[in-house]
C-alpha positions in Angstrom: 106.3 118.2 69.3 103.6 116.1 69.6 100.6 118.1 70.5 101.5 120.7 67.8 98.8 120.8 64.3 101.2 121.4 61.3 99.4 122.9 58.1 101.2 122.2 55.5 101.8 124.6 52.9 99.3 124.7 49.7 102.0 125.5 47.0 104.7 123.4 45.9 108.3 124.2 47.2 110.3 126.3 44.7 113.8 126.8 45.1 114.8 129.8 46.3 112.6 130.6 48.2 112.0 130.5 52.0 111.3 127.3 53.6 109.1 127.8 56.7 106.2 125.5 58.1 103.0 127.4 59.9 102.7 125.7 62.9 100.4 126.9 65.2 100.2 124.9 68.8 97.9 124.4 71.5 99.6 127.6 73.7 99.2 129.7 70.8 95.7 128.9 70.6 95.0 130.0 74.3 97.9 132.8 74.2 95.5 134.5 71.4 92.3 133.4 73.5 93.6 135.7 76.3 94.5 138.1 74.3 91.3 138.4 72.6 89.3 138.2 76.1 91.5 141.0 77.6 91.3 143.1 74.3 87.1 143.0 74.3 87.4 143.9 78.7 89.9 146.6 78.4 89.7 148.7 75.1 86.2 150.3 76.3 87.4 151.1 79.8 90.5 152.5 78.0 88.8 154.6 75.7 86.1 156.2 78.4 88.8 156.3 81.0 91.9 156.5 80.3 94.9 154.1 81.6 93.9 153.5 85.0 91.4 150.9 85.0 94.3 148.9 83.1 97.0 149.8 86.0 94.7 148.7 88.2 93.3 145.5 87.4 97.1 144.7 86.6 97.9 145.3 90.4 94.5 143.4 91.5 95.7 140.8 89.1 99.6 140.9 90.7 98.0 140.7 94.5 94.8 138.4 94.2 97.1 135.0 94.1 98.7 136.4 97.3 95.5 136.6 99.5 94.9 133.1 98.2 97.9 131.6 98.9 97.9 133.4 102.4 94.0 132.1 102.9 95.1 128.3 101.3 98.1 128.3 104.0 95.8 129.1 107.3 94.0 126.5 105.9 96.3 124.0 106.0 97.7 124.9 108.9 94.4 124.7 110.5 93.9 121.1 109.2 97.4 119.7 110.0 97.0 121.2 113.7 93.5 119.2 113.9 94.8 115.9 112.4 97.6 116.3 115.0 95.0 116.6 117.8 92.8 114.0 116.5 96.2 111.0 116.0 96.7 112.7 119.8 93.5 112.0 120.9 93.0 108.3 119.4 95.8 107.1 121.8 94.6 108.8 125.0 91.0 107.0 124.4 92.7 103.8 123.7 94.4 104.0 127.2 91.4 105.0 128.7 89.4 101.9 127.4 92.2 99.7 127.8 92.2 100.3 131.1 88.9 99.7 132.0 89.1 96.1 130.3 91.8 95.4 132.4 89.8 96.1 135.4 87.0 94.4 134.5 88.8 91.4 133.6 90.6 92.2 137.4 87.2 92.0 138.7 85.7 89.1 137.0 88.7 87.3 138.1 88.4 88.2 141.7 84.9 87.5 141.6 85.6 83.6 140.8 87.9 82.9 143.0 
């Protein structure tokens, strides 16, 4: 792969023995970031706790992406519903001033004849 770092081996290959390459990639690298990051939040609340905290910011961590979706959707609902309004409107004030050039031009040319 292309984004992958490939260390290669300090000793020469002897045969017999295994032949595997340490490749450590980009996911890896932010896989053991996270890790690391949850291990410093959690062991201490463990420890003086117990296993709650860990349940629960598991089920915070489950539900939070719901209320955002839920709260992103009203929003675009909301924004599609005024765009509709606005492309309805546009037309309606189109008319309106299309027919009040047509007068005007009705009246100017009444008015010469």
């Amino acid at each position: 792969m292309p984004n992958e770092a490939v260390i290669a081996s300090a000793a020469p290959l002897v045969p017999g023995t295994p032949h595997l390459r340490r490749v450590l990639g980009r996911m890896d690298l932010v896989l053991l970031f996270v890790v690391a990051v949850f291990n410093l939040n959690v062991v201490p609340s463990i420890a003086a706790n117990g296993g709650v905290p860990v349940w629960l910011r598991i089920i915070s961590l489950a539900f939070f992406p719901a209320r955002q979706v839920t709260s992103i959707l009203s929003f675009e609902v909301w924004m599609f519903s005024c765009t509709l309004f606005f492309i309805g409107l546009a037309p309606f004030f189109l008319f309106v001033y299309g027919r009040r050039k047509t007068v005007g031009k009705l009246t100017n040319a009444v008015q010469s004849v």
